[in-house]
Structures are given as C-alpha cells and as structure tokens.
C-alpha positions in Angstrom: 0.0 0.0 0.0 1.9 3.4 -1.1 1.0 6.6 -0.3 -0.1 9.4 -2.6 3.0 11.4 -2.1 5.4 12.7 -4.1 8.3 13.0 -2.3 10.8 16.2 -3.5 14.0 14.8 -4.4 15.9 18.2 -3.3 19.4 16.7 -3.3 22.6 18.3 -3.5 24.0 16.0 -6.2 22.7 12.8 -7.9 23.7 10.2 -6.3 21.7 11.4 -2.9 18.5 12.0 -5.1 19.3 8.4 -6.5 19.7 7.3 -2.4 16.9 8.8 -1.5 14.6 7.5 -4.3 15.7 4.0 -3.3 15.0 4.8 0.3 11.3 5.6 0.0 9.4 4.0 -3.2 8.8 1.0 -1.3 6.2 3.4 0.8 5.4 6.1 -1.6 3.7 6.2 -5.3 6.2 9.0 -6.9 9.2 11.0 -6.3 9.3 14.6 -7.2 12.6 15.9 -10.0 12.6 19.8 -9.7 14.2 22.2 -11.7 17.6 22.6 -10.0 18.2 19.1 -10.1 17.2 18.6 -13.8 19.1 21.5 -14.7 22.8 20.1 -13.6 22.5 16.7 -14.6 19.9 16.3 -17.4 17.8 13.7 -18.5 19.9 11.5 -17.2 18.3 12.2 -13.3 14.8 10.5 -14.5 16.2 6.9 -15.0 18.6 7.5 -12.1 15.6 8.1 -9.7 13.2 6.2 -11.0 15.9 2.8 -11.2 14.4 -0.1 -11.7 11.0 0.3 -9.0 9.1 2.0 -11.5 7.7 4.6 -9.6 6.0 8.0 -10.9 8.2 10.8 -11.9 6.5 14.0 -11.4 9.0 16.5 -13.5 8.4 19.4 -11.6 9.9 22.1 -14.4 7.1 25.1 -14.1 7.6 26.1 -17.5 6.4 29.3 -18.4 7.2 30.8 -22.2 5.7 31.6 -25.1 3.5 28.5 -26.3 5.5 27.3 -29.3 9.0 27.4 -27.0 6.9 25.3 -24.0 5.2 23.1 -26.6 9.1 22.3 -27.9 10.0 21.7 -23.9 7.1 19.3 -23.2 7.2 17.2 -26.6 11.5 17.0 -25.4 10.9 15.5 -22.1 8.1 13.3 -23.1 10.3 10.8 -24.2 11.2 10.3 -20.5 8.1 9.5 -19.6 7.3 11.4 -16.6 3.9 10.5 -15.0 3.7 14.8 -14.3 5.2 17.5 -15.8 4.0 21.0 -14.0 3.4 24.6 -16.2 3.0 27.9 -14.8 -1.1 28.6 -15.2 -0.2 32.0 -15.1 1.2 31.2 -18.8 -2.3 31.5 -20.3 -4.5 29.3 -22.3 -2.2 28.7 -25.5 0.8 27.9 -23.8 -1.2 25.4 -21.6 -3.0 24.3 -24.6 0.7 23.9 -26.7 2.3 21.7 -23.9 -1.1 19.2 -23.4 -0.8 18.8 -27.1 3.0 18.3 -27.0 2.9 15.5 -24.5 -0.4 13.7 -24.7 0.7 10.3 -22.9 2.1 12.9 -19.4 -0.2 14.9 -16.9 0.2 18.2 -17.6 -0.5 20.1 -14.1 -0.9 23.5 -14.0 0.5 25.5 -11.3 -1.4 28.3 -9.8 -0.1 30.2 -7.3 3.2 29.1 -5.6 2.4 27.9 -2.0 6.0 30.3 -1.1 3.4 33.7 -1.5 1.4 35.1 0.9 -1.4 37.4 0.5 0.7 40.5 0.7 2.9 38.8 -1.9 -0.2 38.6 -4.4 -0.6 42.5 -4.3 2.7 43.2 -4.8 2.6 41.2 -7.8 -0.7 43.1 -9.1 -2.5 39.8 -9.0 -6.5 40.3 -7.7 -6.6 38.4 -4.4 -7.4 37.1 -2.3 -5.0 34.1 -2.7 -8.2 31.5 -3.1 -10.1 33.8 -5.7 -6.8 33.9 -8.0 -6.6 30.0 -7.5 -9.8 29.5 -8.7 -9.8 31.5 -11.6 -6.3 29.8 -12.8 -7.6 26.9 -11.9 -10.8 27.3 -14.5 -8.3 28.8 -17.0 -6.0 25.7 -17.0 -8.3 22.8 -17.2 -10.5 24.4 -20.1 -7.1 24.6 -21.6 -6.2 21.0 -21.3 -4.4 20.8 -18.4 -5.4 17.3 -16.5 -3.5 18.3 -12.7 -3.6 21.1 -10.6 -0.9 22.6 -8.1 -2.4 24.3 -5.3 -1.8 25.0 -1.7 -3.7 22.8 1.0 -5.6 25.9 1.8 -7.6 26.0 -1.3 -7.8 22.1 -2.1 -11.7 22.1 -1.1 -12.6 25.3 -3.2 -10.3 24.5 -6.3 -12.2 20.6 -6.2 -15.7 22.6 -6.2 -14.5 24.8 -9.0 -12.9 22.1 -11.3 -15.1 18.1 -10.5 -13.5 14.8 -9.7 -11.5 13.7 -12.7 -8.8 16.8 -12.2 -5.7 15.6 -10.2 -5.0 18.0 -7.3 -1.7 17.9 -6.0 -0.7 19.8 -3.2 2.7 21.1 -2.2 3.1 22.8 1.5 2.6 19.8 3.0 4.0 19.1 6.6 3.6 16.3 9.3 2.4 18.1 12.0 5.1 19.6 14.0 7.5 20.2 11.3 8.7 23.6 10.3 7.2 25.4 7.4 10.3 26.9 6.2 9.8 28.6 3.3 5.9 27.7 2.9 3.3 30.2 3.6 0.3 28.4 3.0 0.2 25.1 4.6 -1.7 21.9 6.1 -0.6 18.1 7.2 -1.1 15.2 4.9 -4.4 14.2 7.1 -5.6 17.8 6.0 -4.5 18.0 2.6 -6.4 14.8 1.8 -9.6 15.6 3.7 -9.3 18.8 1.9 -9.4 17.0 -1.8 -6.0 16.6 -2.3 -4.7 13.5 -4.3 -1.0 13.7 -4.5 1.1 15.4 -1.8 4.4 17.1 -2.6 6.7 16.0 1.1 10.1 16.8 1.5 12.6 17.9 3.7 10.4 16.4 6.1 11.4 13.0 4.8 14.6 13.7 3.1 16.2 15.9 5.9 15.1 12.7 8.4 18.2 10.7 9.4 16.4 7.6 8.0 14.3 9.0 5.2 12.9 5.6 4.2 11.6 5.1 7.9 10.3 8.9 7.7 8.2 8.0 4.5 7.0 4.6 5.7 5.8 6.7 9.1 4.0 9.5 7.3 2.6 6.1 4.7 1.5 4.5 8.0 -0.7 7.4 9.6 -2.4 8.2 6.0 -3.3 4.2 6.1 -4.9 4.5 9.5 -7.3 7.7 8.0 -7.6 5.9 4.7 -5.5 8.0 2.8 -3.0 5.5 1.3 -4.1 3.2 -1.9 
C-alpha cells in the first residue's frame, strides 16, 4: 500500500537524489525531480531516480514561455516519460494548450499560485486576491485549456475541487507532518488535512529527506495516512 505522495527529491548531487529515491518508493507512489536538479544533470536524473521500481516521476519544471517554446520543452521530455510535468497557469490558455498537445501520454498540471506567496505577496505582484479567488480563476483557465492536474496549496484544495469536479488531479505542495517547520511555505496543512481537503497527490520533502532515515520517515507518514484511509 503506497502513499499518494510525491516526495521532492531536493538533493545536492545525484547520487543522494538516487539514495533517497531507493529509500522511500517502497512506501510512496512517486518521487518529485525539480528544476535545480534537472538543470545540472539532465535527463539522465529520471532513470537515475526512478531505477528499476518503476515509480511515478512527477517533472516538476514550471515552464512558463511563449507556447511554441513550452510546446518544444514538453514534446522533449516526453520521451522520458514522466507521470507529471508542471506549467505555470499564469502562462495563459495557449501555452497550456501547446504543452497538453505536445505530451499527450504525461499529466500536464498547471501551477497556480506558488504555496512560497502570501497574501501580501499577491498584491505586490498586481495579482487580484485574495489568494483563493486567484486560484480559482487559474484553476478554470488551466483545465479548459487542457491541463489534467492542478498545483495548489492545501488551503484552497476544497474550493479549487468545487470549481474544477472529480476527474482533475490535485496535487498539493506545503505539505507538513504536524510539527514540522514550514520553512519557506506560507500556506500550509498536514497530509491528514491535505487529503480531507481533496487533495490527491502530496508534494513532502525535507520532512522526509532531511530525516536521518528518510525511508523510515516515509513509511511513518505512509503508516498514519493508512490509518485515516489515505493511502491506496
């Protein structure tokens, strides 16, 4: 039984991402690859994490560009098969359009607002707020667009469901067990919250890759979302 979590693979070089990845499939259903990490080694960090488990690869690049030069991006990392690949909402229609139609066998999950911002944050930014109403109207934006996943905060996991049905994947970063630090999250919940809320895929990691054992960190956080029925 593995949990719906994607755990972020925010390693300083390869080989710990690879360690890591190793450490926690056996309790989880995907590992997260962010940009940092794609960006020094290449392609080459999707088969290193993924190995021979086959989990989920959630490609966690936020592209945001002009929809011809994102279209080019998603139909180039397609070939690695990544179960996710993330988009900035914010991007508009067209682009979102340009990378669903550019890899039609990944989830393309639009991003909506980053779960870093706070409402002050928003203004600054001349986005309309509050945080939830400029959620919902990306979220609208992205799925008429073609986009079949979501990223949102826990906060605005119940409203964005309401706004968007069932068949849209929600995934949901600013996750924390309770009693961890939210670092540099604004807008958080724990996993027990995030999935009440209608979250199915949670985004967890220094919580379990900072942990001295981080397999025994994911298999613990697996084990309390089993006892509230949140692990499949």
């Amino acid at each position: 039984m593995k949990a719906p979590i994607a755990v972020a693979l925010d390693a300083p070089d390869l080989e710990t991402a690879a360690r890591w990845a190793t450490l926690v499939t056996p309790h989880v259903s995907t590992v997260k690859v962010g940009l940092e990490l794609y960006l020094r080694y290449g392609p080459d960090v999707v088969a290193s994490v993924r190995g021979a488990s086959g989990v989920q690869v959630f490609l966690d690049l936020k592209l945001h560009d002009i929809p011809a030069t994102v279209a080019g991006a998603a139909r180039a990392v397609s070939r690695l098969k990544p179960a996710y690949l993330t988009v900035h909402a914010a991007g508009g229609s067209a682009m979102i359009r340009a990378a669903a139609e550019a890899a039609p066998n990944t989830r393309i999950a639009a991003v909506t607002v980053l779960t870093s911002l706070a409402e002050e944050d928003l203004t600054s930014l001349g986005l309309a707020g509050p945080a939830l109403d400029a959620v919902r109207r990306l979220s609208a934006l992205a799925v008429e667009a073609g986009a079949s996943a979501l990223v949102c905060s826990p906060m605005e996991a119940a409203a964005v469901r309401a706004e968007v049905g069932p068949e849209v994947i929600l995934i949901t970063p600013g996750v924390r067990p309770h009693g961890a630090a939210t670092q540099d999250q604004a807008r958080v919940a724990t996993p027990e919250q995030a999935l009440a809320a209608g979250a199915d895929l949670l985004v967890i990691g220094r919580p379990i890759t900072a942990a001295p054992d981080p397999g025994a960190a994911a298999a613990g956080i697996a084990a309390a979302l089993r006892r509230t029925g949140g692990a499949a």
